[in-house]
Gaussian input, Z-matrix of N, CA and C with variables (Angstrom, degrees):
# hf/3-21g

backbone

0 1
 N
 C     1     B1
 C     2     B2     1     A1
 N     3     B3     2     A2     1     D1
 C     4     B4     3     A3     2     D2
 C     5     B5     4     A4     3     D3
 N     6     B6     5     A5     4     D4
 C     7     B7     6     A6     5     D5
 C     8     B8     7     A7     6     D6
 N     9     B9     8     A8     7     D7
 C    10    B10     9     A9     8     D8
 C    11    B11    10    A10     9     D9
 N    12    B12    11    A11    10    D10
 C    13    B13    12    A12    11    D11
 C    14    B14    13    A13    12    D12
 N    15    B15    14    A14    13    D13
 C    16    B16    15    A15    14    D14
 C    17    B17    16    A16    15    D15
 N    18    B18    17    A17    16    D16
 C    19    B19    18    A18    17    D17
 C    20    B20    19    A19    18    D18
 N    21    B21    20    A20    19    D19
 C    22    B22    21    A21    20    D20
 C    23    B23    22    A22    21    D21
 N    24    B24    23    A23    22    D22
 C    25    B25    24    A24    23    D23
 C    26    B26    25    A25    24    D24
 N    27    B27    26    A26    25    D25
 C    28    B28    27    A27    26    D26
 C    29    B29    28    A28    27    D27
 N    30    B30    29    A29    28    D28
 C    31    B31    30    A30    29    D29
 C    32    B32    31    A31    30    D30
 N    33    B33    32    A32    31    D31
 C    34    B34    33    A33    32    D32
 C    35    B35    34    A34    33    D33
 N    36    B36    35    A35    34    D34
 C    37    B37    36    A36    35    D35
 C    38    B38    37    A37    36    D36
 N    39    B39    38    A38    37    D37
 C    40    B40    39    A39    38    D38
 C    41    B41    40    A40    39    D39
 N    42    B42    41    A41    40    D40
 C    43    B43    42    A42    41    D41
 C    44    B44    43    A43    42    D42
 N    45    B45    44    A44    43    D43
 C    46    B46    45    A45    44    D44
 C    47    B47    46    A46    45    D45
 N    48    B48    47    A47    46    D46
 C    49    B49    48    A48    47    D47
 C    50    B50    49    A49    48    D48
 N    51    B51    50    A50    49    D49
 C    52    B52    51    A51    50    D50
 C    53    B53    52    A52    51    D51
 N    54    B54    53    A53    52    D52
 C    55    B55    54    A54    53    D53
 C    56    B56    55    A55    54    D54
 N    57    B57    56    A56    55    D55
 C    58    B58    57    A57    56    D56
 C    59    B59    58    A58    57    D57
 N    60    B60    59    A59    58    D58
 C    61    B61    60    A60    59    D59
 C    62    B62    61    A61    60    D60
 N    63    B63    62    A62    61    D61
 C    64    B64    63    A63    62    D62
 C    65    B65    64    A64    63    D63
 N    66    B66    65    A65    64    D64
 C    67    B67    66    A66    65    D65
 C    68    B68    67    A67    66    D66
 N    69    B69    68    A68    67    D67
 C    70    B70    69    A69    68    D68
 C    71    B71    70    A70    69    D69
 N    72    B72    71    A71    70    D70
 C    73    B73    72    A72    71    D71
 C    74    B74    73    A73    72    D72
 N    75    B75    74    A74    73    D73
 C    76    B76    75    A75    74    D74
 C    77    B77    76    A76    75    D75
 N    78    B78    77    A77    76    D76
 C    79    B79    78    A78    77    D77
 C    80    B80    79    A79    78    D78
 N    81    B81    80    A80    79    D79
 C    82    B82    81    A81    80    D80
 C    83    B83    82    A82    81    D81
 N    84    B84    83    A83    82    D82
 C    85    B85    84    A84    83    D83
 C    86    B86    85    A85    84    D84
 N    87    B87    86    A86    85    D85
 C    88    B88    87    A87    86    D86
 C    89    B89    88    A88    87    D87
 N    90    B90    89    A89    88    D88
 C    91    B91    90    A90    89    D89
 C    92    B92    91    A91    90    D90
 N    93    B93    92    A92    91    D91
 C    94    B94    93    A93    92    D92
 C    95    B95    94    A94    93    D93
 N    96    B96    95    A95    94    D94
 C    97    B97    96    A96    95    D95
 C    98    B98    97    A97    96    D96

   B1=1.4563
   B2=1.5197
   B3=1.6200
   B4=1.5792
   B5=1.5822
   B6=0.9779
   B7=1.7379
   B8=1.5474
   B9=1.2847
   B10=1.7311
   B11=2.0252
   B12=1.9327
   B13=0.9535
   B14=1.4262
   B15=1.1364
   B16=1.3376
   B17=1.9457
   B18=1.2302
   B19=1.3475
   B20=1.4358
   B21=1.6118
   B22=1.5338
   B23=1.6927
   B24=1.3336
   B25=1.2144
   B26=1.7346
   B27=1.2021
   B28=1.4799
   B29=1.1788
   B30=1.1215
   B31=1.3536
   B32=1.3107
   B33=1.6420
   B34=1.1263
   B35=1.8933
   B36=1.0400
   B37=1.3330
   B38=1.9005
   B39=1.3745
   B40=1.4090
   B41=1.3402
   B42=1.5670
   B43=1.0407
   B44=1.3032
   B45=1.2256
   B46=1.8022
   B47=1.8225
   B48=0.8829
   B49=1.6259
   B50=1.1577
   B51=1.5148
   B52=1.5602
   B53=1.6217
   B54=1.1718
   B55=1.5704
   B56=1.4819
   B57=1.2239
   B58=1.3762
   B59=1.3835
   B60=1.9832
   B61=1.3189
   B62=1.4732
   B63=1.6829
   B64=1.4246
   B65=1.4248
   B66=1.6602
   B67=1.1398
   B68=1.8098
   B69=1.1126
   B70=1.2317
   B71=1.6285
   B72=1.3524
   B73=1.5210
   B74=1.3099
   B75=1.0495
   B76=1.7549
   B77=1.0777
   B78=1.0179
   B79=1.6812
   B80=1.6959
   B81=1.1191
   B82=1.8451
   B83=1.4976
   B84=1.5065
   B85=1.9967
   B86=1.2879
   B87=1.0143
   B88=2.0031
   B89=1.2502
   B90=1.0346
   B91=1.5137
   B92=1.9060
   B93=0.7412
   B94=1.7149
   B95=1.7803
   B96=1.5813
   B97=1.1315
   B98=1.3003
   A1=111.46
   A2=121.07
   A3=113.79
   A4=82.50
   A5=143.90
   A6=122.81
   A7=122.57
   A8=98.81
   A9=104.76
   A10=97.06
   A11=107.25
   A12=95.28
   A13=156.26
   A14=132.12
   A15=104.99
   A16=84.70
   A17=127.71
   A18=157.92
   A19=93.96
   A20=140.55
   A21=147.39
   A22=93.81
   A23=121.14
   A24=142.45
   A25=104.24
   A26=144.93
   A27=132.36
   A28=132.14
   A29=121.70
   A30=112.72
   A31=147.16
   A32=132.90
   A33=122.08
   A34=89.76
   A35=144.43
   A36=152.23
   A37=107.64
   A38=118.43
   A39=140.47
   A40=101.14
   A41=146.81
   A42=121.15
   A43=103.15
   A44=138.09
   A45=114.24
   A46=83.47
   A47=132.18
   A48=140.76
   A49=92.36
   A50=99.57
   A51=132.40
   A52=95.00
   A53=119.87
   A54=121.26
   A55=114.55
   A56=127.42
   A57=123.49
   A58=101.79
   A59=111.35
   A60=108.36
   A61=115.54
   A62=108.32
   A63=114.80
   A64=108.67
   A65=116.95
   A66=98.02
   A67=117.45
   A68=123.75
   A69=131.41
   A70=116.73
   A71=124.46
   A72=146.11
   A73=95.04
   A74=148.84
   A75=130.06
   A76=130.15
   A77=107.28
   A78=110.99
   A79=117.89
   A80=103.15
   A81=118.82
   A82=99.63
   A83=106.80
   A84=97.78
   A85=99.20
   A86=121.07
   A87=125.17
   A88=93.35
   A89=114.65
   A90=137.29
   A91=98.56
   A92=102.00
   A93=109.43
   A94=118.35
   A95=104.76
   A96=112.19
   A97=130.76
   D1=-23.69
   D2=-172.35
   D3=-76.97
   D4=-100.24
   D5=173.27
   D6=37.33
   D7=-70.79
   D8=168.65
   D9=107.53
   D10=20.95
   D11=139.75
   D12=-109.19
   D13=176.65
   D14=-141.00
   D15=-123.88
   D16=132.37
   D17=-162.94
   D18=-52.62
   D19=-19.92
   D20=-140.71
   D21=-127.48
   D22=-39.30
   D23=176.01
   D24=-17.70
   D25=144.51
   D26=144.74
   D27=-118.32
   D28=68.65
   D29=178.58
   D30=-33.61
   D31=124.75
   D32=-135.79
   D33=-128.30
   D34=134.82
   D35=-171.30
   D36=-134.52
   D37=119.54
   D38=-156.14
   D39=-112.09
   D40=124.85
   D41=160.64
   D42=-140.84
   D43=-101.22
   D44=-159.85
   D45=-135.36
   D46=37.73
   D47=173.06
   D48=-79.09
   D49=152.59
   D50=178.97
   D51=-66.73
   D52=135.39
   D53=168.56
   D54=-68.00
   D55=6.01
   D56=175.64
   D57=-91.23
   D58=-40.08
   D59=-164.82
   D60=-68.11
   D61=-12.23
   D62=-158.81
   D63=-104.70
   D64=-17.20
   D65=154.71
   D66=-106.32
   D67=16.23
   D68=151.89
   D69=-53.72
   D70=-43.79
   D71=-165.67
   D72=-102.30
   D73=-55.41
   D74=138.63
   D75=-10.51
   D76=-57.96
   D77=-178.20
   D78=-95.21
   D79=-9.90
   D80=154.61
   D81=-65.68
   D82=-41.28
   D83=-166.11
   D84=-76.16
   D85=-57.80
   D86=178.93
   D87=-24.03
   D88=-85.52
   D89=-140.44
   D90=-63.17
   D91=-44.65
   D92=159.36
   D93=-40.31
   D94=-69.44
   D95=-171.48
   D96=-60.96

């Protein structure tokens, strides 16, 4: 938190994945939360 982030925050990490797989695993997290 001295950072100035905030606990609600989501961090999102991109790397060379198929865009289907990445919003496939997106919408696994939604649907989770």
């Amino acid at each position: 938190l001295a950072t100035g982030v905030n606990p609600s925050y989501v961090r999102l990490s991109v790397g060379i994945e198929h865009i289907d797989d990445i919003i496939s695993d997106l919408s696994n997290a939604l649907d989770a939360a």
